[in-house]
KEKENU-350734 format. One record per atom (N, C-alpha, C): x, y, z; residue in three letters. Coordinates in steps of 0.2 Angstrom, whole numbers, padded with zeros to 4 digits, always signed. Example, Ala and Ser with C-alpha at 12.3 -4.5 7.8 and 13.67 -1.06 7.14 Angstrom:
% residues 2
+0066-0028+0039ALA/+0062-0022+0039ALA/+0066-0016+0039ALA/+0064-0011+0035SER/+0068-0005+0036SER/+0064+0000+0039SER/
% end
This chain:
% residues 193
+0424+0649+0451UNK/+0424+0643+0455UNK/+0428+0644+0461UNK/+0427+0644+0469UNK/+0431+0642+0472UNK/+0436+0638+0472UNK/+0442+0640+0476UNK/+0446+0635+0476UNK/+0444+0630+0480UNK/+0448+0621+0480UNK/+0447+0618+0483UNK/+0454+0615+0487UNK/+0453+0612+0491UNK/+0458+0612+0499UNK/+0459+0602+0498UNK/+0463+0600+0497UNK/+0465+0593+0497UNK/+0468+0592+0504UNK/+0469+0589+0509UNK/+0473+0585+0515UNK/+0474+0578+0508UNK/+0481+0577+0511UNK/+0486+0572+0509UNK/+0486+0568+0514UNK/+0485+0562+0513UNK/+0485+0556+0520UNK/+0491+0552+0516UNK/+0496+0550+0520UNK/+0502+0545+0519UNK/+0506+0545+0524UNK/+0506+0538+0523UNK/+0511+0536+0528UNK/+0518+0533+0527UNK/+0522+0536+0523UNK/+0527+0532+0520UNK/+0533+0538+0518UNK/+0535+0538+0512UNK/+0539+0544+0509UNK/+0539+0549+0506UNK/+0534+0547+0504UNK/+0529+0554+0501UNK/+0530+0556+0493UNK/+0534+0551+0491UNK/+0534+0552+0482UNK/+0529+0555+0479UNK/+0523+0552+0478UNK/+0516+0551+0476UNK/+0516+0562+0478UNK/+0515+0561+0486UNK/+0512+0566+0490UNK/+0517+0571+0486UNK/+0525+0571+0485UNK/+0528+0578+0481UNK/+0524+0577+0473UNK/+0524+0573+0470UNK/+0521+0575+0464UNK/+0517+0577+0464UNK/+0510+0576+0467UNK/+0506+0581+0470UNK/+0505+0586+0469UNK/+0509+0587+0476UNK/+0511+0596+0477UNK/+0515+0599+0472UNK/+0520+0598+0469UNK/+0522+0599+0461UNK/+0516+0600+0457UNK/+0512+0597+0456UNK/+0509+0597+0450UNK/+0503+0604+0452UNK/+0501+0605+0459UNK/+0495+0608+0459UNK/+0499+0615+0464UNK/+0507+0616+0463UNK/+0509+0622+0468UNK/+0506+0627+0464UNK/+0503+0630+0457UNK/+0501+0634+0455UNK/+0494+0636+0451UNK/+0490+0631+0455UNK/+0484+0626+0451UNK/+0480+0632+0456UNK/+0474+0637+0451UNK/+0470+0642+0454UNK/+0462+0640+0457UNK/+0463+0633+0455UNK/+0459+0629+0457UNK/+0457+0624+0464UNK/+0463+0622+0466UNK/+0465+0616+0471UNK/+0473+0620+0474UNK/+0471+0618+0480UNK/+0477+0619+0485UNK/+0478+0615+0489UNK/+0485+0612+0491UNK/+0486+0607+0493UNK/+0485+0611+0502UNK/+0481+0609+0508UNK/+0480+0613+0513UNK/+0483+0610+0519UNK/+0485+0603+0519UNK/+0487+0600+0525UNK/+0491+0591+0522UNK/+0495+0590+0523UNK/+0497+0583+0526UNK/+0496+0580+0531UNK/+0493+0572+0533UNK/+0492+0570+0537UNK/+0497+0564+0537UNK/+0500+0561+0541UNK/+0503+0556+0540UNK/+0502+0551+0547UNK/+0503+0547+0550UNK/+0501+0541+0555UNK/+0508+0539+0558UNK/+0511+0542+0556UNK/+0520+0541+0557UNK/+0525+0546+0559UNK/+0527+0545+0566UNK/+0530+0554+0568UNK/+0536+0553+0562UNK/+0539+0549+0560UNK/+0545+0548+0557UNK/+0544+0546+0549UNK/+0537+0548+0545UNK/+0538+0547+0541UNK/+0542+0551+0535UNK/+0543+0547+0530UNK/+0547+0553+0525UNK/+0543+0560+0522UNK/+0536+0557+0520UNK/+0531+0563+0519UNK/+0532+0570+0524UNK/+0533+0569+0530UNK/+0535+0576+0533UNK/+0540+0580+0529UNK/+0546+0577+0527UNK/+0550+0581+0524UNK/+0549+0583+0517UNK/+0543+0580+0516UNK/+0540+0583+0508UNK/+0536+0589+0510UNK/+0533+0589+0516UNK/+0527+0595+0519UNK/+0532+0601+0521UNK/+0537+0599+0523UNK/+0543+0604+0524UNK/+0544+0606+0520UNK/+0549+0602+0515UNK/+0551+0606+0508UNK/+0546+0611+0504UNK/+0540+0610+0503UNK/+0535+0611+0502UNK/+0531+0617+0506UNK/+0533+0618+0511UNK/+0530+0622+0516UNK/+0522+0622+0518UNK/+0520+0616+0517UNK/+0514+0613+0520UNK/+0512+0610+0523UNK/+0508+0613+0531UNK/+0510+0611+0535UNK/+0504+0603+0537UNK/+0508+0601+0541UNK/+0507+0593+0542UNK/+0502+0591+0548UNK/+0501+0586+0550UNK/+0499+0585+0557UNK/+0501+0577+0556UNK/+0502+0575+0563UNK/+0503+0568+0564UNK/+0495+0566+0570UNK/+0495+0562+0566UNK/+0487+0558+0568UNK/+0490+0549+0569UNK/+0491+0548+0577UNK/+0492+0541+0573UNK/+0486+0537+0573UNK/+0485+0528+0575UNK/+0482+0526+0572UNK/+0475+0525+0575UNK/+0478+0526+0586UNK/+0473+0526+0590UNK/+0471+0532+0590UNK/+0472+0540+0587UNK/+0469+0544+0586UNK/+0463+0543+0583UNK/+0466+0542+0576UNK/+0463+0542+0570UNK/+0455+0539+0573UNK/+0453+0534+0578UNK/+0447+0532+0579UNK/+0443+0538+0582UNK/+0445+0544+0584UNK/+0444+0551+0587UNK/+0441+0558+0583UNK/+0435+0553+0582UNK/+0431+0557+0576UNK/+0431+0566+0578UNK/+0431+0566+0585UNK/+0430+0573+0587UNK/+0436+0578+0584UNK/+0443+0574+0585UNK/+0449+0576+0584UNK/+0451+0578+0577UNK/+0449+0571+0573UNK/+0451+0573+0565UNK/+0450+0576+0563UNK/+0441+0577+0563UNK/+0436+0584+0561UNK/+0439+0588+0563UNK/+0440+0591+0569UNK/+0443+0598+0570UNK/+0449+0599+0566UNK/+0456+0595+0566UNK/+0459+0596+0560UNK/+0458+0597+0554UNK/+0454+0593+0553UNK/+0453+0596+0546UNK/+0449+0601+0543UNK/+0443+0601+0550UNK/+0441+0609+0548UNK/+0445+0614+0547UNK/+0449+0613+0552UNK/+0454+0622+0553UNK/+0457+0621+0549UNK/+0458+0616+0545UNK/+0462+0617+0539UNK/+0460+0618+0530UNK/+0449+0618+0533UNK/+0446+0619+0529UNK/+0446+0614+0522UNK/+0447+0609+0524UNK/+0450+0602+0519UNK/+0441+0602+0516UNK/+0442+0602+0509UNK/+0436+0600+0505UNK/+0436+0590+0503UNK/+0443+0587+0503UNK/+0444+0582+0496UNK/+0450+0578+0504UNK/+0451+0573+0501UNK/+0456+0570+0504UNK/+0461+0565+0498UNK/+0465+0567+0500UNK/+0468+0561+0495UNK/+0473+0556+0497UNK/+0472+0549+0498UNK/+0477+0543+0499UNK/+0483+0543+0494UNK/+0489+0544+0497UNK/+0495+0545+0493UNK/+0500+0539+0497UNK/+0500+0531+0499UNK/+0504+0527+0501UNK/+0499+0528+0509UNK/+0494+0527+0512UNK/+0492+0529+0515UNK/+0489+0521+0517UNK/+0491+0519+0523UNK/+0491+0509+0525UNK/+0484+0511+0529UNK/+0482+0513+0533UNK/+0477+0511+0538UNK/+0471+0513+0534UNK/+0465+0510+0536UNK/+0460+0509+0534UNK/+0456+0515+0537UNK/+0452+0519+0532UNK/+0449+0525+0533UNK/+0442+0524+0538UNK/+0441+0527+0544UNK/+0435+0525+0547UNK/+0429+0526+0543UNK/+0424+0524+0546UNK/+0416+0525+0542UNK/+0415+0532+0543UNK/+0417+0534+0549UNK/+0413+0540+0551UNK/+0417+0547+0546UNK/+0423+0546+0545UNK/+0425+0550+0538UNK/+0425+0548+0532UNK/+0422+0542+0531UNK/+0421+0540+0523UNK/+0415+0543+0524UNK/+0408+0546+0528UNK/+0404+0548+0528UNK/+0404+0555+0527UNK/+0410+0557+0531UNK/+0410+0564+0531UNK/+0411+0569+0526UNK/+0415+0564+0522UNK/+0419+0567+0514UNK/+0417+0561+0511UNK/+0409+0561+0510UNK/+0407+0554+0505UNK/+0409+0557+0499UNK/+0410+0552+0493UNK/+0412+0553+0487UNK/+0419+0560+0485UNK/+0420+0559+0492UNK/+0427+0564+0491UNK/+0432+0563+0493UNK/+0434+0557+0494UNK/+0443+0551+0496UNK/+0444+0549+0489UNK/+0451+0550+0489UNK/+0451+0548+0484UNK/+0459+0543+0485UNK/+0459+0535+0483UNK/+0464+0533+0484UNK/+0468+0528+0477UNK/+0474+0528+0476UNK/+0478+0524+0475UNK/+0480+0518+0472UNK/+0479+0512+0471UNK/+0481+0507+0471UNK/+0484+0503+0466UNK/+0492+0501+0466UNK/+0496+0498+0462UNK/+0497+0491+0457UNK/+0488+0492+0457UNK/+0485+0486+0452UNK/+0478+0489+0451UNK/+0477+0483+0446UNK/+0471+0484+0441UNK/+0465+0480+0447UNK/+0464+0485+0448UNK/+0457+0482+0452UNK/+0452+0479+0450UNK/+0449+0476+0453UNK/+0448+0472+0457UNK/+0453+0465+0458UNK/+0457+0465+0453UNK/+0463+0460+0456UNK/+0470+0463+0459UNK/+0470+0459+0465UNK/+0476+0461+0469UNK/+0475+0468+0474UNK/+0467+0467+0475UNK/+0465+0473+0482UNK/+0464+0470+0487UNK/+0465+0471+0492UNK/+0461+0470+0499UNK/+0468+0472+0505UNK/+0465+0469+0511UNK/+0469+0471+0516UNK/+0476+0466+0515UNK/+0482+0471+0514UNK/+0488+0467+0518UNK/+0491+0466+0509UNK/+0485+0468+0503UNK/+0490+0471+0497UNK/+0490+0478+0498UNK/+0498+0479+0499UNK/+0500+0486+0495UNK/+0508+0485+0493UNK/+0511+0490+0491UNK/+0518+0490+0489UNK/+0520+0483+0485UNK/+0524+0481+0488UNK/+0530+0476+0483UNK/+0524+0468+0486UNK/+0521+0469+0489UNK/+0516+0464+0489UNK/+0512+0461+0483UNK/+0509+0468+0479UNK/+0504+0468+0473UNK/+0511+0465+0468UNK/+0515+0468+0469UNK/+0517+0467+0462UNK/+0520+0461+0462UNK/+0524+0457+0465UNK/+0526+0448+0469UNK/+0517+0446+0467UNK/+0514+0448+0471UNK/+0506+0443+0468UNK/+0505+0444+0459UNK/+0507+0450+0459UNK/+0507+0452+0451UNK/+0510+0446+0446UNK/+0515+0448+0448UNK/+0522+0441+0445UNK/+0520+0432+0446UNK/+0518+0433+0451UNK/+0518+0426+0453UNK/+0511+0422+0451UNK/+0504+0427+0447UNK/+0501+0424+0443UNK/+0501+0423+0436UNK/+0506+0425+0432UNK/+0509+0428+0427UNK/+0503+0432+0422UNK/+0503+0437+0426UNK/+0500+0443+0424UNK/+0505+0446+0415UNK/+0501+0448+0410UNK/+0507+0451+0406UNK/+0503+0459+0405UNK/+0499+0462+0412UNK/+0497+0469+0413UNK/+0496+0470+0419UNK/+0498+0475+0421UNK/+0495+0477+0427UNK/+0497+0486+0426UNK/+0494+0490+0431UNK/+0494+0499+0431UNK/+0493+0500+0437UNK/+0491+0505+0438UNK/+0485+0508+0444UNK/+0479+0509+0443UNK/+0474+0508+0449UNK/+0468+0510+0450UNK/+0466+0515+0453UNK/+0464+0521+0452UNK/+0462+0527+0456UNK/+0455+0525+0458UNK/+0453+0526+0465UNK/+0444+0524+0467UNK/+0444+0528+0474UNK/+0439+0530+0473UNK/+0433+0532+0478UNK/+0435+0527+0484UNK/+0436+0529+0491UNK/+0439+0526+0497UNK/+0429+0525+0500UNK/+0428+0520+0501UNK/+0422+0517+0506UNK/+0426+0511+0513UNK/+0422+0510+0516UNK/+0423+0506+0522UNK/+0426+0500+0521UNK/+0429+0499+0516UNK/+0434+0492+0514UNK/+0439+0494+0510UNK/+0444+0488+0512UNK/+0450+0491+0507UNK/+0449+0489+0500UNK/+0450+0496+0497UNK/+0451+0493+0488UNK/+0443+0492+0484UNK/+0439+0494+0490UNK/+0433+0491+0484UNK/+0428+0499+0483UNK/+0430+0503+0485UNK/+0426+0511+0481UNK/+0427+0510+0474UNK/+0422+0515+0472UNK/+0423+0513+0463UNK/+0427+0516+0460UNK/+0428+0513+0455UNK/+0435+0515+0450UNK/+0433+0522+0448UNK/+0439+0529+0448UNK/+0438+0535+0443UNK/+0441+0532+0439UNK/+0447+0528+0438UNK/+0453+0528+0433UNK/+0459+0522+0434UNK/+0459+0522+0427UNK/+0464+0515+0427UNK/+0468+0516+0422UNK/+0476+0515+0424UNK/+0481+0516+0419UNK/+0486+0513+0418UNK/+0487+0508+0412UNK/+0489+0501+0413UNK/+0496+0500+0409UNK/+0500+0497+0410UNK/+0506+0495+0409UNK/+0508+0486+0407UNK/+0512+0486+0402UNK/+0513+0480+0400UNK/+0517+0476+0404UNK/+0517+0469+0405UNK/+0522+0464+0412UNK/+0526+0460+0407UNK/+0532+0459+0408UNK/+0534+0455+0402UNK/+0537+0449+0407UNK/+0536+0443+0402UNK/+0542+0436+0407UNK/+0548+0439+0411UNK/+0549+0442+0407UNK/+0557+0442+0409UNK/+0558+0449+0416UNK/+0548+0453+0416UNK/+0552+0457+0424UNK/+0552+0455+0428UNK/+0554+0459+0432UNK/+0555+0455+0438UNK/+0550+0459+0444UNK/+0546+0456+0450UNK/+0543+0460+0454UNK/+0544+0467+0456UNK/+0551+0469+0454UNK/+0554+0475+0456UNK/+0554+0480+0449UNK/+0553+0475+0443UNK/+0551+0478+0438UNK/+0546+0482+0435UNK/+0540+0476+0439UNK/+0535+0481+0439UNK/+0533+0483+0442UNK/+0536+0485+0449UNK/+0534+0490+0454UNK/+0536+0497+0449UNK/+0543+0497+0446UNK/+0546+0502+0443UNK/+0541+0504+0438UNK/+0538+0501+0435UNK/+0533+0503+0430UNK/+0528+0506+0431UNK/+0525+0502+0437UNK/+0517+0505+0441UNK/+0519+0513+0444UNK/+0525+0514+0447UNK/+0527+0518+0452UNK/+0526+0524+0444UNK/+0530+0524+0439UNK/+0529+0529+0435UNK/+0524+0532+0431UNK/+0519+0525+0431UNK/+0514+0526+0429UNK/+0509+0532+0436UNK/+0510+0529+0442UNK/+0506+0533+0449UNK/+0509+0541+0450UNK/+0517+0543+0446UNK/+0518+0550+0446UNK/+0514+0553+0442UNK/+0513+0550+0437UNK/+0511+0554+0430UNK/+0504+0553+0429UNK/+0500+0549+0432UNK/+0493+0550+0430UNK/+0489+0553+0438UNK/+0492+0552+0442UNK/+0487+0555+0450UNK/+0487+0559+0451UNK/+0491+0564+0449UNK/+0487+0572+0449UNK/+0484+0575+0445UNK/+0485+0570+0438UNK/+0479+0572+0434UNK/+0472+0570+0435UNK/+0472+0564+0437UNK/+0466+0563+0439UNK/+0463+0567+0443UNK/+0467+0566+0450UNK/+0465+0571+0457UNK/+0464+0577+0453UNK/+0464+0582+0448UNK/+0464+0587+0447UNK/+0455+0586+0443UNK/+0457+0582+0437UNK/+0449+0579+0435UNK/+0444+0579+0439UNK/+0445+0574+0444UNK/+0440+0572+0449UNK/+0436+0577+0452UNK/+0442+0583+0456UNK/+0439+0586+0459UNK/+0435+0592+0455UNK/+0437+0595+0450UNK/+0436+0600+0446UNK/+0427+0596+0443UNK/+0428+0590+0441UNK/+0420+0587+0441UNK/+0416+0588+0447UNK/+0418+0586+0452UNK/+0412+0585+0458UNK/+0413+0595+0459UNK/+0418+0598+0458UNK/+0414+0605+0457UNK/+0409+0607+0455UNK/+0408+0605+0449UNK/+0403+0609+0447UNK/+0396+0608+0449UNK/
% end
């Protein structure tokens, strides 16, 4: 089987993005080929550094620059994309390009607590504040709207009275280390063959 080429899309610190790269720095399968991020100053560059792979900064009036992207990621030969804390909404013309091959994210059990404008300490305040006693991650297929590509995976986590929003952010966050590059690795290893 050829290897395949993931681009990491994030806009933030890059936690998610170093587990990632950890997880697949020795993987004969998947190679982690590029970072993109929407932020000259995000934290994810100094994961790409550390890591020694290389980045590009796309912000967000690019990103509508079909001609632009493309050629980045061609020359960087990108098979797969993966959303890693990644805020702006993927254009059609790339959910096209790499149909069934985005893969993103989300710090609840979808389809409760998706759409535009939940992410981070948002979901989990919304979480808390319906008295949810579960919430996890959802890993899905990225199409033209936030949060409603379909579910590859879901990995859930108990909510007690007594945590607090910040509780279960810490829950979901551990859960999003340990299960999305297994996933990412399943995923793509299926649409291989």
């Amino acid at each position: 089987m050829a290897q395949a080429t993931i681009a990491i899309f994030a806009s933030g610190t890059g936690t998610n993005a170093n587990a990632i790269i950890e997880y697949f720095k020795n993987d004969a399968e998947i190679n982690i080929g590029l970072i993109v991020t929407n932020k000259a100053d995000a934290g994810v560059i100094k994961v790409a550094e550390k890591w020694k792979v290389e980045y590009a900064i796309i912000s967000k009036a690019d990103l509508s620059d079909e001609e632009l992207v493309g050629a980045v990621l061609e020359e960087h030969g990108i098979d797969f994309i993966v959303l890693a804390g990644w805020l702006l909404l993927i254009p059609s013309y790339l959910v096209k390009m790499f149909k069934d091959r985005i893969l993103n994210i989300h710090p609840a059990l979808l389809p409760k607590f998706g759409g535009k404008g939940m992410y981070g300490h948002h979901v989990h305040q919304a979480v808390k504040a319906s008295n949810e006693v579960v919430s996890g991650i959802t890993i899905h297929k990225v199409n033209e709207a936030y949060d409603e590509g379909g579910v590859v995976a879901q990995h859930k986590v108990s909510v007690t009275a007594d945590d607090s929003a910040e509780d279960v952010e810490r829950k979901v966050r551990a859960l999003e280390l340990k299960f999305y590059p297994e996933e990412i690795k399943k995923f793509i290893v299926k649409n291989l063959k």
